[in-house]
Phi, psi and omega in degrees: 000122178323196180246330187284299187309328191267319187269007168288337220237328160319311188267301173359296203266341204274318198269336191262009145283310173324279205328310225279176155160149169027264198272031101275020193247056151185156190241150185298153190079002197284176180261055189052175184281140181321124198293170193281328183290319199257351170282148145324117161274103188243122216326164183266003163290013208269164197264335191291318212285351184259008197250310191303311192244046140269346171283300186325296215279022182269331214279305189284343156329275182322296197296320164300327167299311192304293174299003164284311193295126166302183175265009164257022145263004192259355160283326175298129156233137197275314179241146171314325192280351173246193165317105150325161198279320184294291161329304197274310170296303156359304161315293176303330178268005167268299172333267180341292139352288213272345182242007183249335176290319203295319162314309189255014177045048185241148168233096199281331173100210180249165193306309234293323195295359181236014159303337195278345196280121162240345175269142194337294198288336123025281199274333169292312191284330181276318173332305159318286232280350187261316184287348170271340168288314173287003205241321173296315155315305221279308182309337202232023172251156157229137179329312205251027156293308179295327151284347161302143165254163194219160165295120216241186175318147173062032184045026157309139161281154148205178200266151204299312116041277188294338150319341193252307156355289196295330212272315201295310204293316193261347165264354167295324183312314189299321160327284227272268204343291185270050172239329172312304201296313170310292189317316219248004170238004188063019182275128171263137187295114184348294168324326191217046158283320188257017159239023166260000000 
């Protein structure tokens, strides 16, 4: 990663920490905030703690969207050069894996095992189940745990941390992809269903 892509990726996550709080880390209809026995209790100066409930409010994003779409809509794509709506959650439940094992210092092995998934409900369950995995990282993190460094894309170190930066970004890019895909299928995306 260049030194311009890393303070890009930097500011990214620097705005989608501001952005998060409170009264954004659930969306209408979400199922409410994670209860206090299952957050990291973490000091409220802590850096961990505006980065957690900026994961929370991506993890229900995504999962709302996923859950909107029917399964004859899980084939669309708006031009042949990108990614099916099927394909970009596929993706996202590898992403998740691969940058939260990075967290945890686990070797999940490759992605490629979730190429076989194709039906709605399939891909719903690993989806949870790739956002319950991280949620289990989350558990076993501590600030100075969090500071460690690990091995990132190209066997770089960065600190463990940053990994989670990187998951919020890449499950956000996607975030902003399948709300076009929603749109554009006439679906209004969950999140700005109750202001219409």
């Amino acid at each position: 990663m260049t030194k311009d892509a890393f303070a890009q990726s930097v500011v990214v996550a620097a705005l989608a920490l501001l952005w998060a709080s409170p009264g954004m880390a659930q969306t209408p209809g979400s199922p409410g905030p994670v209860p206090p026995a299952a957050q990291p209790r973490f000091p409220a100066t802590s850096f961990l703690a505006p980065t957690k409930a900026t994961w929370e409010s991506t993890r229900t994003l995504v999962l709302g969207i996923a859950d909107s779409v029917p399964e004859d809509k899980y084939d669309f794509k708006p031009t042949p050069a990108v990614r099916t709506f099927r394909e970009v959650l596929v993706h996202l439940i590898g992403e998740n894996y691969t940058f939260f094992s990075r967290v945890a210092g686990d070797n999940l092995g490759s992605n490629a095992r979730f190429d076989t998934l194709k039906s709605r409900a399939e891909i719903l369950k690993a989806l949870r189940e790739s956002y319950d995995y991280g949620a289990g990282v989350w558990a076993g993190l501590t600030e100075e745990k969090a500071l460690e460094m690990v091995a990132g894309r190209g066997g770089q170190q960065t600190q463990r941390w940053a990994a989670i930066l990187g998951v919020i970004q890449d499950n956000m890019n996607h975030y902003g992809n399948l709300v076009v895909y929603l749109r554009l299928n006439g679906i209004v995306p969950p999140r700005s269903a109750s202001r219409n």
